[in-house]
Each structure stands twice: as structure tokens, then as C-alpha cells.
C-alpha positions in Angstrom: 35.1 47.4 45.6 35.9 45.1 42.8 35.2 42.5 45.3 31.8 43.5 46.1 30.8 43.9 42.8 31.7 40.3 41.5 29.8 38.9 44.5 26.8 41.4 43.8 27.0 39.8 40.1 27.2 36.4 41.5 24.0 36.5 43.2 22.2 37.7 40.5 23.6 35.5 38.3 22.9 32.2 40.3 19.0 32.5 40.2 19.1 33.1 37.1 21.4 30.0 36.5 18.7 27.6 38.9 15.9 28.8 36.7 17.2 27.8 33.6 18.6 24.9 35.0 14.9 24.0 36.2 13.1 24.8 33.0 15.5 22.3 31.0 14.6 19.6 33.7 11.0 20.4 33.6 11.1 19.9 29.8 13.1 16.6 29.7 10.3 15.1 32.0 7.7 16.4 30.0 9.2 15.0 26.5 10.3 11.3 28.5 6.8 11.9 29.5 5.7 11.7 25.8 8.2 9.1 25.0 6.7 6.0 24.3 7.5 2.8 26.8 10.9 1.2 26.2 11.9 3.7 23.8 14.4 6.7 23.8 13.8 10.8 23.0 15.9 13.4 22.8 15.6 16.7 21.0 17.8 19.2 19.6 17.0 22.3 18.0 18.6 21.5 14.3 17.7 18.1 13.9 14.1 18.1 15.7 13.1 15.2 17.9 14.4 11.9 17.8 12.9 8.5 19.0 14.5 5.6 19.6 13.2 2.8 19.9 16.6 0.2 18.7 16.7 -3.5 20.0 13.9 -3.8 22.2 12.2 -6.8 20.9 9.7 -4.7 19.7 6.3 -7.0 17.7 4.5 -3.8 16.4 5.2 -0.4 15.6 4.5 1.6 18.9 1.5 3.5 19.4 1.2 7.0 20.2 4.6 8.4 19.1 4.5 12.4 19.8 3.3 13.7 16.3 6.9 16.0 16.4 9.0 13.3 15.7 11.2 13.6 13.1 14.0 10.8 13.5 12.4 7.2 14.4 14.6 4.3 15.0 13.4 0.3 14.9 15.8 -1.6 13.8 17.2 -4.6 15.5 13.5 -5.6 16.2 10.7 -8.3 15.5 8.4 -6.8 13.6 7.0 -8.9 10.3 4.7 -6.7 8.9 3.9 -3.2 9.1 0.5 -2.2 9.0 -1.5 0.0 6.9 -1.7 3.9 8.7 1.4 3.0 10.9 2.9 5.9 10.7 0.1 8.3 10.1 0.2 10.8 12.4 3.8 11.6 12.3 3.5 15.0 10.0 7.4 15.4 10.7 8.6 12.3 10.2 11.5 12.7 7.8 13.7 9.4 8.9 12.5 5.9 9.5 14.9 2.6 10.0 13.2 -0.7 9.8 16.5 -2.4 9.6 17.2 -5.3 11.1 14.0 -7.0 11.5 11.9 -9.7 10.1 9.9 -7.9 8.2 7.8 -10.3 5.3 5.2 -7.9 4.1 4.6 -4.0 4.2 0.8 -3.7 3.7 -1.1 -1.0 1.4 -1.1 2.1 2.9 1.9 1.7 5.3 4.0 4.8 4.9 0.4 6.7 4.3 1.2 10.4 5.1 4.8 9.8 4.4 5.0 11.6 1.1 5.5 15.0 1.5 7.9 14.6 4.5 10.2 10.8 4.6 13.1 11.5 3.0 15.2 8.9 4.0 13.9 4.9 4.7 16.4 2.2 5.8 14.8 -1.5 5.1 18.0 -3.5 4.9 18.3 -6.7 6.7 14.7 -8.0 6.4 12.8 -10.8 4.8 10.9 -8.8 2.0 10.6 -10.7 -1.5 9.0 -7.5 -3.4 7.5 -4.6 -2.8 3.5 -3.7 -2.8 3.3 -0.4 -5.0 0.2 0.5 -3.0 2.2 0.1 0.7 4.8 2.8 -0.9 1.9 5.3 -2.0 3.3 8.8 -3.3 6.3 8.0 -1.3 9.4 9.4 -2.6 12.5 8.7 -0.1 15.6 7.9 -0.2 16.0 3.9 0.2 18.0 1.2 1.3 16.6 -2.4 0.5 19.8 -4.3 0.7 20.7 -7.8 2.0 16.3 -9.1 1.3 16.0 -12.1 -0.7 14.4 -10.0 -3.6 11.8 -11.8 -5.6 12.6 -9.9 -8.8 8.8 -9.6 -10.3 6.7 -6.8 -11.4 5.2 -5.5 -8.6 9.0 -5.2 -7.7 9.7 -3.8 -10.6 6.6 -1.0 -10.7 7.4 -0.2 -7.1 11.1 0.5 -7.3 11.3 3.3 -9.2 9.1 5.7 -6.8 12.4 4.9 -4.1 15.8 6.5 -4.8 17.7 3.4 -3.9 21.4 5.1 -2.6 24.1 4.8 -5.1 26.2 2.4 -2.7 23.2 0.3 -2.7 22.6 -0.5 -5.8 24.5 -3.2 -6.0 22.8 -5.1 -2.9 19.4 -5.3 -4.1 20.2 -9.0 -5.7 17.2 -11.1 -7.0 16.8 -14.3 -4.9 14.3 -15.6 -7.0 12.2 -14.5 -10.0 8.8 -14.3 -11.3 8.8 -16.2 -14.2 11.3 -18.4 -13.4 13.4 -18.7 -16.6 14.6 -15.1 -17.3 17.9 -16.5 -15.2 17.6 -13.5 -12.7 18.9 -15.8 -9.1 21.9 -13.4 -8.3 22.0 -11.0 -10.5 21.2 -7.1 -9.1 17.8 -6.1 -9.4 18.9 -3.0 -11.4 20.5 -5.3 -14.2 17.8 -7.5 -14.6 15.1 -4.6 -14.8 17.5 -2.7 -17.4 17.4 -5.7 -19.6 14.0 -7.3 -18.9 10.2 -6.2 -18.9 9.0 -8.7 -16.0 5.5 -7.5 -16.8 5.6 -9.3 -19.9 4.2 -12.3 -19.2 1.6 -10.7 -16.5 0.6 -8.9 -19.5 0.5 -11.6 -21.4 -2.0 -13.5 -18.6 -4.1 -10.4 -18.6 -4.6 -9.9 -22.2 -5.4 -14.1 -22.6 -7.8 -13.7 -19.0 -9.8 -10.4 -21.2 -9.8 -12.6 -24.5 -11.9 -15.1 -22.3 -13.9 -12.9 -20.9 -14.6 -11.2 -24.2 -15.3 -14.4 -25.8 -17.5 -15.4 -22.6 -19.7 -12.1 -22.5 -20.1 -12.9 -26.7 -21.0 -16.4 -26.4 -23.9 -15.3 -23.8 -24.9 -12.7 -26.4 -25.2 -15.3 -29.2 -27.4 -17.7 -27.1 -29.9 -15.0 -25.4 -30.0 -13.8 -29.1 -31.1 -17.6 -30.4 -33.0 -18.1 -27.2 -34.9 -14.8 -28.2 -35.5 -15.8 -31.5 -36.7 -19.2 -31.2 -39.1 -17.7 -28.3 -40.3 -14.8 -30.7 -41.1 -17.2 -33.6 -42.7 -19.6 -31.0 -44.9 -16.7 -29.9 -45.5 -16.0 -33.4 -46.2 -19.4 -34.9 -49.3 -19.5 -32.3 -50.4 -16.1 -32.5 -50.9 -17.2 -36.2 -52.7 -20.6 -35.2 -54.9 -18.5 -33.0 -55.8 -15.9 -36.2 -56.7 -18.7 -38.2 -58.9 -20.4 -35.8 -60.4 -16.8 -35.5 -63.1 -17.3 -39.1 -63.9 -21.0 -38.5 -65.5 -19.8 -34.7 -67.0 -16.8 -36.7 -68.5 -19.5 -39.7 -70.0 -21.5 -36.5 -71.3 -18.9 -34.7 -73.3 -17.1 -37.7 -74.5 -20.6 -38.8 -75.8 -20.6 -35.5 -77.6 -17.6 -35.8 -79.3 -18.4 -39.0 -80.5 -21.8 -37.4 -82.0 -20.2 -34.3 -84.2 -17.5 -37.0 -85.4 -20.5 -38.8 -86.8 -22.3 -36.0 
């Protein structure tokens, strides 16, 4: 009897088993399906989907990466830039390595979309001088920029502080060159040169001599329309008044006219 029923339990067990079995199959072919060419998926129910897409000699930033990704992985690539709306359609997107490429310039609007989701952003190991503040947006992850030769300026310096650079980082992010030159940044971290310096300064400086020069440009064009008008106006005038005075000669002429023309 107890045999009978273990083999009765088998067989309703085992169908049960092969469906299963085939429903996991069916959805690994549909999310490799998804996945885009030369890049990895895999999903798990804590951690969401993951693509990647790691040492593939990857130029761009694929195309149509399923909008449920949450983990996306391109480092050891060749990409130089990344494009404005790049990562647009990825609502999810919550982790995003760039490391390891060539990257020279992240262009406005690049992580566009990003803000409410990225919270972590690996960008170590690239070729980046600064940072645009318009390719970061509203974005507020959790950074890495280490091992860049930093151009310590003040774009660099407006953009950093919407990234929480990780603690262990900090130290990394060195200034390879600096914009100006003299404020003796080459090798110092990027964190110690913006706690003593304002590198705005002298952009400041530029843009408060560039609106002194305009100002005194829109005033000297005042000044002269105002002499140009005035020297019209009194030209205007001067023979408006030679015209008045002619005005009782003609008058004298005609009437002596008159008087002639009733005599004869």
C-alpha cells in the first residue's frame, strides 16, 4: 500500500514538475529574447533585471535595452561620449557602470530620466577632465569618479556637489590640471582644493568685466543716437525757421502784385 501510494504521488508530481520546468524555459527565451546583441540578462526576483553588457568593445550605448532594467553594466568598453537621452527609457534603472572606458565628454541631458531612480554611478577609469552640470541634470547618485585626469574648474566644481562621491573615493578624485592655472591645484584632491578655493572667481571676474563692456557699449550707442537726434532735430528746425521767414517776403511780392495788376 505505501508503495502504491508514493508512485501514485510520483506521477502527479512529475507533470507538475515538467510544467514548471517549461514555463522557466519559456521565460529565459523570452527575456534573452529582449536582451540586447552581445549583452547578458538575467533576473532575480530581489534585485530586478540585470544587463550585462562588460568587455564587448562596445562604441555606443546599446539601443533598445528592455525598459525593466535595473542593473546595467559597460565597463571595460570604448565608448567616448555618452549622448544626450541615452538612458531615457530605463524608468528602473537604479545602477549604471561606465568604468573602464574612454569616456571624454558626457553631453547635456545624458543621465535625463535618471533622477528619481540611479542611485549608484561608477565612472572610474575614464578620460573625463570635468563635469557638464547640465549632463548630470537633477541627478542625485551615489558616484565614483576616481582615477580621470580631473581638470579642477568650475563647472567641476558646480557639478560635484549634486554626486555623493563614496567616502573611499574621495581621495581619488585628484586634479590633473586646473582652470586658472596658478591656484597650484596639479595633484592635490579635488575635495581639498574646492574646500579652500572658489574656482569661479575669476569666471566671475570675466563675466562681471564682459557686462561692464556691454553696459558701457549699449551707453555709448545711447549717447550718439541722442547727439545724432539732436543735431537732426535742430537741423530740422533751423530750416523750418528759414522757411517761416521766407513766408512774408512771398506774401510782400504777391500783394504788390495785386495792386499793380488793379492799376493797370
Amino acid at each position: 500500500m505505501p508503495h502504491l501510494l508514493d508512485s501514485l504521488l510520483l506521477r502527479l508530481a512529475l507533470p507538475c514538475l515538467l510544467l514548471q520546468v517549461l514555463g522557466l524555459g519559456s521565460g529565459f527565451r523570452q527575456l534573452m529574447a529582449g536582451c540586447p546583441e552581445n549583452c547578458y540578462c538575467s533576473e532575480s526576483w530581489d534585485s530586478g533585471l540585470a544587463v550585462r553588457c562588460s568587455n564587448m568593445n562596445l562604441l555606443a550605448v546599446p539601443r533598445n535595452l528592455p525598459n525593466q532594467t535595473r542593473h546595467l553594466y559597460l565597463d571595460y568598453n570604448l565608448l567616448v561620449s555618452v549622448p544626450a537621452d541615452s538612458f531615457l527609457k530605463l524608468p528602473l534603472l537604479a545602477e549604471l557602470d561606465l568604468s573602464h572606458n574612454r569616456l571624454v565628454q558626457l553631453e547635456p541631458g545624458a543621465f535625463r530620466g535618471l533622477a528619481d531612480s540611479l542611485t549608484s554611478l561608477d565612472l572610474s577609469s575614464n578620460l573625463l577632465e570635468t563635469l557638464d552640470p547640465e549632463a548630470l541634470g537633477e541627478l542625485r547618485a551615489q558616484a565614483n569618479l576616481t582615477r580621470n585626469p580631473w581638470m579642477c574648474d568650475c563647472r567641476l566644481q558646480v557639478a560635484m556637489p549634486q554626486l555623493q562621491l563614496e567616502p573611499s573615493s574621495l581621495a581619488g578624485v585628484v586634479c590633473n590640471s586646473s582652470e586658472p592655472e596658478d591656484v597650484g591645484a596639479r595633484g592635490v584632491p579635488f575635495v581639498l582644493v574646492a574646500a579652500d578655493l572658489d574656482l569661479c572667481a575669476a569666471l566671475k571676474r570675466t563675466t562681471d568685466v564682459a557686462m561692464l563692456v556691454t553696459m558701457f557699449g549699449w551707453f555709448t550707442m545711447v549717447i550718439s543716437y541722442l547727439v545724432y537726434y539732436v543735431r537732426h532735430n535742430r537741423e530740422d528746425a533751423r530750416r523750418h525757421l528759414e522757411y517761416l521767414k521766407s513766408l512774408p517776403n512771398k506774401q510782400g511780392r504777391t500783394e504788390e502784385t495785386s495792386t499793380l495788376s488793379t492799376m493797370v
